[in-house]
Backbone as JSON, one array per atom type, in Angstrom:
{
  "sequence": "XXXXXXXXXXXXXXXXXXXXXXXXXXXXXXXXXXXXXXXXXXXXXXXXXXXXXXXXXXXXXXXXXXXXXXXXXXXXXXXXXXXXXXXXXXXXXXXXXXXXXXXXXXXXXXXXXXXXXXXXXXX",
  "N": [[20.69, -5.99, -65.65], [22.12, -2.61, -65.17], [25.03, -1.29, -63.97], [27.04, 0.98, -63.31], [30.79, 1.54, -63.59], [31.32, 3.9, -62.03], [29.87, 3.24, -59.97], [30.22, 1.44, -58.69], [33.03, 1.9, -57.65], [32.33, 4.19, -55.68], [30.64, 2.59, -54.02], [33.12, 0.84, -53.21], [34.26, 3.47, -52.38], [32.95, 4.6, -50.19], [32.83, 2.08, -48.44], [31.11, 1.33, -45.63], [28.23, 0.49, -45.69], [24.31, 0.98, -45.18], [21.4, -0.66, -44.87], [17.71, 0.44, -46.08], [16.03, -1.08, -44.58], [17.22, -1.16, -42.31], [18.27, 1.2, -41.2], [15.48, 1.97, -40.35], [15.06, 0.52, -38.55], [17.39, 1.66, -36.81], [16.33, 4.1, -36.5], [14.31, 4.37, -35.31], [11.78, 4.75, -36.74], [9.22, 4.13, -39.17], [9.72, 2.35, -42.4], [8.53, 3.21, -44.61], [8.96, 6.07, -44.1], [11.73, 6.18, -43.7], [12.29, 6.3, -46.48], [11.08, 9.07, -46.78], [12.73, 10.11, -45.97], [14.53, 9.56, -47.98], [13.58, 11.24, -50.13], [12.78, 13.25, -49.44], [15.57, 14.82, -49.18], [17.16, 14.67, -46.84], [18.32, 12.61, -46.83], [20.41, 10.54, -48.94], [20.35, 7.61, -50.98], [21.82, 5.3, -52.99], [21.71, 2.75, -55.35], [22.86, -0.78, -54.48], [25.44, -1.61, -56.96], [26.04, -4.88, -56.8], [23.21, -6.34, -55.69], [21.42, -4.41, -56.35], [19.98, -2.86, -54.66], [18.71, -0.64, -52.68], [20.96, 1.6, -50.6], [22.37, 3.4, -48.01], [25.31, 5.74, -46.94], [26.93, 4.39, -44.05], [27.87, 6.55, -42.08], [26.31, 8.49, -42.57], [24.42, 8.17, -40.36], [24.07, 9.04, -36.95], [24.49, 7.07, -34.73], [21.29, 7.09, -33.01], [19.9, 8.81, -34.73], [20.19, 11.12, -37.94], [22.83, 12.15, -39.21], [23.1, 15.17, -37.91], [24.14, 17.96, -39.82], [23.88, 16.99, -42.29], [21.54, 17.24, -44.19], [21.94, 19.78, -44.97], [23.78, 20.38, -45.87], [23.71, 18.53, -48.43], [22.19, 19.5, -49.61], [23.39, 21.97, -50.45], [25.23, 20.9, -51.89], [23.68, 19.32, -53.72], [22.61, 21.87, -54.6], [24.89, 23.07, -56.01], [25.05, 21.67, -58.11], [25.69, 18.45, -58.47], [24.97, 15.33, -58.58], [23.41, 12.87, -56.73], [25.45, 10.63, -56.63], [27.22, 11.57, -56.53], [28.23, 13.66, -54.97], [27.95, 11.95, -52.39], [30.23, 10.65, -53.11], [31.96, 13.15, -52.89], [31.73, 13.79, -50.48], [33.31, 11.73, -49.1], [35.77, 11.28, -50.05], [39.35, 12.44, -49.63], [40.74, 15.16, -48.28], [43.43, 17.25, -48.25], [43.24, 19.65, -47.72], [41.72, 20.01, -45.38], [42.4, 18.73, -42.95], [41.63, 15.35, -44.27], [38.55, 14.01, -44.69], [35.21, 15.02, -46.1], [33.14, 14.77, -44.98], [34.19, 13.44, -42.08], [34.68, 15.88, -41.26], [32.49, 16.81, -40.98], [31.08, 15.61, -39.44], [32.66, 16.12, -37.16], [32.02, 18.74, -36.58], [32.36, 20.75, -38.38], [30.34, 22.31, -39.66], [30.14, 24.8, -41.11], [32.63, 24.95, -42.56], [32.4, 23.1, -44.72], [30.23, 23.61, -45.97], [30.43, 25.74, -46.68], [32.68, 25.22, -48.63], [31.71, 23.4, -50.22], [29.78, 25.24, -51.68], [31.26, 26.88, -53.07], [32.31, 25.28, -54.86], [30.42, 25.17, -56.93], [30.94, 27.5, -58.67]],
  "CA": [[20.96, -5.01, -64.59], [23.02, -2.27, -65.42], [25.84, -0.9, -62.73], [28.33, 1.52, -63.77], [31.81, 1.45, -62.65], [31.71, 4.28, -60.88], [28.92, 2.91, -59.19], [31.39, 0.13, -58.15], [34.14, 2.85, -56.86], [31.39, 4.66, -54.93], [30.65, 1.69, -52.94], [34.27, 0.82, -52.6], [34.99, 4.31, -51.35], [32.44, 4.37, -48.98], [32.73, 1.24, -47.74], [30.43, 0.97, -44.72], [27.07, 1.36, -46.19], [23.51, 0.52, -43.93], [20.22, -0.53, -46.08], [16.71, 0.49, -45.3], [15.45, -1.52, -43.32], [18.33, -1.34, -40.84], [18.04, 2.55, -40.7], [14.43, 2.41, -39.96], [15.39, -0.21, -37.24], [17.84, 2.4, -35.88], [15.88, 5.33, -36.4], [12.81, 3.35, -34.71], [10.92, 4.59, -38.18], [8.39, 2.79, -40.64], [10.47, 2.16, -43.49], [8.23, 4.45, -45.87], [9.13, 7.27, -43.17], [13.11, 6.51, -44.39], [12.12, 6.57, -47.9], [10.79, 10.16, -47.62], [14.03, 11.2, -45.42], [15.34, 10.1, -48.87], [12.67, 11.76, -50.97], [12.98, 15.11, -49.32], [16.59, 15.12, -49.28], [17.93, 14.6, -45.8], [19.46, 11.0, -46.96], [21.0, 9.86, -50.05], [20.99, 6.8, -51.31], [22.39, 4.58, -53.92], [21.75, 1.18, -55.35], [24.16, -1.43, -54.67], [25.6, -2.85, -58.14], [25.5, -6.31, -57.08], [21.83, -6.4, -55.52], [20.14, -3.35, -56.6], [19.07, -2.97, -52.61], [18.88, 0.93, -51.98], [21.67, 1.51, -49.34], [22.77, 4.6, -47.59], [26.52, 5.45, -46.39], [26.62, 4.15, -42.5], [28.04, 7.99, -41.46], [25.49, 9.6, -42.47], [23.61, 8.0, -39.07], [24.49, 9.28, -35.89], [23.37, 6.33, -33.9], [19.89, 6.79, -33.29], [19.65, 9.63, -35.72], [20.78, 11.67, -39.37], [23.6, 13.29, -38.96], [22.53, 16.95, -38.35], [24.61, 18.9, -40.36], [23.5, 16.49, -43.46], [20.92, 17.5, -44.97], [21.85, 21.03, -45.46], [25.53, 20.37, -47.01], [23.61, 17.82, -49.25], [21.01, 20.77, -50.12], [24.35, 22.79, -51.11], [26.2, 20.2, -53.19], [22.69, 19.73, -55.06], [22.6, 23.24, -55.87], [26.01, 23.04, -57.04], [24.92, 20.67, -59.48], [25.75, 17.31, -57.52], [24.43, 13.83, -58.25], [23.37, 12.6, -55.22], [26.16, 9.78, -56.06], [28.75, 12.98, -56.84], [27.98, 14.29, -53.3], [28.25, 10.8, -51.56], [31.72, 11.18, -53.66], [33.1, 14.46, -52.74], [32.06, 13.38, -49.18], [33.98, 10.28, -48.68], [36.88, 11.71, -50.7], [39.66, 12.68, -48.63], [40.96, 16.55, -48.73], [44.56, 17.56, -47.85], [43.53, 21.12, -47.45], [41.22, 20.05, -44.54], [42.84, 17.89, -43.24], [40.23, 14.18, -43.98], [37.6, 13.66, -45.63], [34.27, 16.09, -45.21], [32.26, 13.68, -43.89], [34.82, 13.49, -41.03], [34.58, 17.04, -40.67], [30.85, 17.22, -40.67], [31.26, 14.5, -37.91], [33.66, 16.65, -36.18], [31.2, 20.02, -35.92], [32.75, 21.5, -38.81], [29.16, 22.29, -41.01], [30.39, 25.86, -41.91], [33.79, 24.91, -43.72], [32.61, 21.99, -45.36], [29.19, 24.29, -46.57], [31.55, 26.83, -47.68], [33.47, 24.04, -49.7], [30.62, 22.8, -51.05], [29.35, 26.5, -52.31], [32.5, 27.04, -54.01], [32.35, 23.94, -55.67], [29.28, 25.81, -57.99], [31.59, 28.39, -59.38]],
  "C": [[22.2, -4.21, -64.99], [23.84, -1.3, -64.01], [26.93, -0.06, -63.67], [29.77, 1.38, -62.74], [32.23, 2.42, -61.82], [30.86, 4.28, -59.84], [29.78, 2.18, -57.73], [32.17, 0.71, -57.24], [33.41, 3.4, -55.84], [31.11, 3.72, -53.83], [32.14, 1.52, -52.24], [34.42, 1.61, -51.53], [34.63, 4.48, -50.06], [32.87, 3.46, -47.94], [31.66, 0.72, -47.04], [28.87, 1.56, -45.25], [25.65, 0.56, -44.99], [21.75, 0.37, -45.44], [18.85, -0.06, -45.39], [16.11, 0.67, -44.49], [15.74, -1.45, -42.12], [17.84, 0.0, -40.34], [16.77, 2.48, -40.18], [14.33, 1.67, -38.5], [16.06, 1.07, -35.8], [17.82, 3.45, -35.33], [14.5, 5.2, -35.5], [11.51, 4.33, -35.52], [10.12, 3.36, -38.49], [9.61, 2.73, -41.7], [9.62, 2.87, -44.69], [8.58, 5.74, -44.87], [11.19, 7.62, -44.09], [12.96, 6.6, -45.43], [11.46, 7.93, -47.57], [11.59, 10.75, -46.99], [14.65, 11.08, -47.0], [14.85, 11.15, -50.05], [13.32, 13.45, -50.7], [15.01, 15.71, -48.66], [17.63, 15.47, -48.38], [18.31, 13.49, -45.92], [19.09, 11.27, -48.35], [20.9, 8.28, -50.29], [21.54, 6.0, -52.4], [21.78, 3.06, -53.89], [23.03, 0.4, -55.42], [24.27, -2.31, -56.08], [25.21, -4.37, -58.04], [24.04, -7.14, -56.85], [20.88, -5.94, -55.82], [19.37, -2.83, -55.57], [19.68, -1.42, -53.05], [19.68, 0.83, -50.4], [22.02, 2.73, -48.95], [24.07, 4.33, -47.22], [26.13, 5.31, -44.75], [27.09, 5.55, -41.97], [26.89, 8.93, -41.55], [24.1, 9.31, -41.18], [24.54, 8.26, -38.12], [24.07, 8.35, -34.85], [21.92, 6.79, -34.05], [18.84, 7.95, -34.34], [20.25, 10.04, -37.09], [21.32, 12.32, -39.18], [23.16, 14.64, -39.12], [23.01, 17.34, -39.15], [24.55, 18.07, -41.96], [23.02, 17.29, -44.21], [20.94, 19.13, -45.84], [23.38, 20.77, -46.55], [25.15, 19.56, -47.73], [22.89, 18.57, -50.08], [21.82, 21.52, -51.63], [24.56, 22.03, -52.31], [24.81, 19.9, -54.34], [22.59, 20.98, -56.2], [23.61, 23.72, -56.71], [26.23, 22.08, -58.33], [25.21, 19.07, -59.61], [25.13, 16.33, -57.63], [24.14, 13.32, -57.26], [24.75, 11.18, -55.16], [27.36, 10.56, -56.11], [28.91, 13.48, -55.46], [28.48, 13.37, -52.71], [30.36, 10.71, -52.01], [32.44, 11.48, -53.03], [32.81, 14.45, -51.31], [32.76, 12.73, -48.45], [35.33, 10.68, -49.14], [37.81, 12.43, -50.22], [40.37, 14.22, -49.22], [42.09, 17.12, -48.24], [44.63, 18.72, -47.15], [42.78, 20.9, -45.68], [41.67, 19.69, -43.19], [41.4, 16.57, -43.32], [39.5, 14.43, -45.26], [36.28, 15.23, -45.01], [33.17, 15.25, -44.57], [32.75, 13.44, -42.95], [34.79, 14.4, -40.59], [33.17, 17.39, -40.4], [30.44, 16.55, -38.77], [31.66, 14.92, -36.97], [32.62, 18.2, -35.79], [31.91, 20.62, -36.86], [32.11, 21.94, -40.3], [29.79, 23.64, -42.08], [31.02, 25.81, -42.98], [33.22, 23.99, -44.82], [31.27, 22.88, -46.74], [30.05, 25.1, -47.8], [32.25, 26.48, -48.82], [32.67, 23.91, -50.77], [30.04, 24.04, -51.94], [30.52, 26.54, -53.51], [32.67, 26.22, -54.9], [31.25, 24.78, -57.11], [29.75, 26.91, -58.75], [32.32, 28.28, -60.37]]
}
């Protein structure tokens, strides 16, 4: 099984991550229904190094839903050329100018700036 280390950091940074099964629990989904939120690119997820279990970050659920303003600022950072674990990244990653992280600001109602961020990022 191979894991890179910034696989490792990625989890770290996150922290709070949710697998699956749980989401489809809290989304009251099938569990192939959350596999094609990740397919078509309204969730992310990652394997965890030490299990290999596909996990998502726990923010990107709003309780009983996907954070709205997801899937489009994940759209962006794709087209900026974005790993889906580079995105999970530069989400969690905290930003002085903002103040936070952008995943706190997405949280907060602030899709435009963080879009805008994310555009700029491709230049």
């Amino acid at each position: 099984k191979v894991s890179s280390e910034k696989t490792v950091q990625t989890f770290a940074l996150v922290g709070d991550w949710v697998t699956i099964p749980d989401i489809a629990e809290a989304l009251d989904l099938k569990v192939t229904r959350v596999h094609n939120l990740i397919s078509d690119g309204t969730l992310v997820a990652l394997r965890e190094p030490d299990t290999n279990v596909r996990k998502v970050p726990a923010l990107f659920l709003n309780g009983d839903h996907v954070l709205e303003s997801l899937k489009g600022t994940l759209v962006v950072l794709k087209d900026a050329g974005f790993s889906d674990e580079e995105a999970i990244t530069w989400l969690y990653t905290a930003d002085d100018s903002l103040p936070g992280r952008p995943i706190d600001a997405l949280i907060n109602g602030q899709k435009t700036e963080i879009r805008r961020r994310a555009q700029a990022l491709a230049w």
